[in-house]
C-alpha positions as CSV (number, residue, x, y, z in Angstrom):
1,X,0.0,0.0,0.0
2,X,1.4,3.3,-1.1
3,X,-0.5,6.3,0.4
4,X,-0.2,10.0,-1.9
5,X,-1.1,13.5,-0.2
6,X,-4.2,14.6,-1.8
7,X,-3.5,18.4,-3.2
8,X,-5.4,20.5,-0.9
9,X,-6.8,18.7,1.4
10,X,-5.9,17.8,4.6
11,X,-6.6,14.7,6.6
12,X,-6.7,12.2,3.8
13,X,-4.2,10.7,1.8
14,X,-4.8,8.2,-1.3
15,X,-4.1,4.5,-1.9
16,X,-2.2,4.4,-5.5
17,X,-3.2,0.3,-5.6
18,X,-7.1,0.5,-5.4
19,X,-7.4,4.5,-5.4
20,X,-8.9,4.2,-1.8
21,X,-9.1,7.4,-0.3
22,X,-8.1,7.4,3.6
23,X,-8.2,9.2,6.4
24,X,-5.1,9.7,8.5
25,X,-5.7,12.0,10.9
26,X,-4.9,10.5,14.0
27,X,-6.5,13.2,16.3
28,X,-9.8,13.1,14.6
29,X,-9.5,9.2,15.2
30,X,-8.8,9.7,18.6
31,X,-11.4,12.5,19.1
32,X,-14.1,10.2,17.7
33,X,-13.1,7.4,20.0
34,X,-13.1,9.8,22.8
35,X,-16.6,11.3,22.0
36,X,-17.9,7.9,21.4
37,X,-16.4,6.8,25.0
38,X,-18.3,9.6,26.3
39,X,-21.6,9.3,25.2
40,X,-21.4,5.4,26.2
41,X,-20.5,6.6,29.7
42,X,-23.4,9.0,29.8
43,X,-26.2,5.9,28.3
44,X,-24.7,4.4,31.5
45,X,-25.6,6.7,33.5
46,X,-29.1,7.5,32.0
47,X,-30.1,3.9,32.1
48,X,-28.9,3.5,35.5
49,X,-30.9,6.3,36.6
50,X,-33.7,4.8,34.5
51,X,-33.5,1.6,36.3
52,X,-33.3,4.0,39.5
53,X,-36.2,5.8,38.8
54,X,-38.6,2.5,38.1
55,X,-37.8,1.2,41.3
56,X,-38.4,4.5,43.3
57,X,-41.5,4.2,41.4
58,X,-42.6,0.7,42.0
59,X,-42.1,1.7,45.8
60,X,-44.1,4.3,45.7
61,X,-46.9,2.8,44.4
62,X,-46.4,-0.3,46.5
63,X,-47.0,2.1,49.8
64,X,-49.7,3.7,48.1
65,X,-51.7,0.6,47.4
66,X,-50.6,-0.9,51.4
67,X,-52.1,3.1,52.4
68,X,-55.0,2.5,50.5
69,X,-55.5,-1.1,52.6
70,X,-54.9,0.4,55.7
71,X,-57.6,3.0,54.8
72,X,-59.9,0.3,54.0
73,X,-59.0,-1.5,57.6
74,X,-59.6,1.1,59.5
75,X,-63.0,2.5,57.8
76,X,-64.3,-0.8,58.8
77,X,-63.3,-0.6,62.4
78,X,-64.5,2.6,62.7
79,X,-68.0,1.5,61.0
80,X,-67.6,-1.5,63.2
81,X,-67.3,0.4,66.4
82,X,-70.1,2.3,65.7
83,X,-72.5,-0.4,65.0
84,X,-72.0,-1.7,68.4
């Protein structure tokens, strides 16, 4: 493979085998890899808090629905003490 600067432009350089045109700029590379890193750090963290937030959720309607019970308990004492 024998790579030849492309006149004015930078960046990309072309195979004179199979007239591929490359990229070879190693801080772009690395920049995308970085940025990519990133944002799969930061789905992480949004689907951790996801997962966070469901449970919070599921709890809170858990003690709603025992609330609602005891609600229902204590109605019927009350009826109950006043039928006697």
């Amino acid at each position: 493979m024998q790579l030849q600067k492309i006149k004015d432009v930078d960046g990309f350089e072309k195979d004179s085998t199979n007239s591929a045109v490359l990229s070879v700029d190693n801080r772009a590379l690395y920049a995308y890899k970085e940025k990519r890193k990133n944002n799969l750090t930061m789905m992480n963290e949004i689907n951790n808090l996801k997962k966070c937030h469901n449970e919070v959720s599921y709890d809170i309607n858990s003690m709603k629905q025992e609330l609602m019970e005891m609600k229902e308990l204590l109605m019927n004492f009350i009826s109950l003490q006043k039928g006697r």
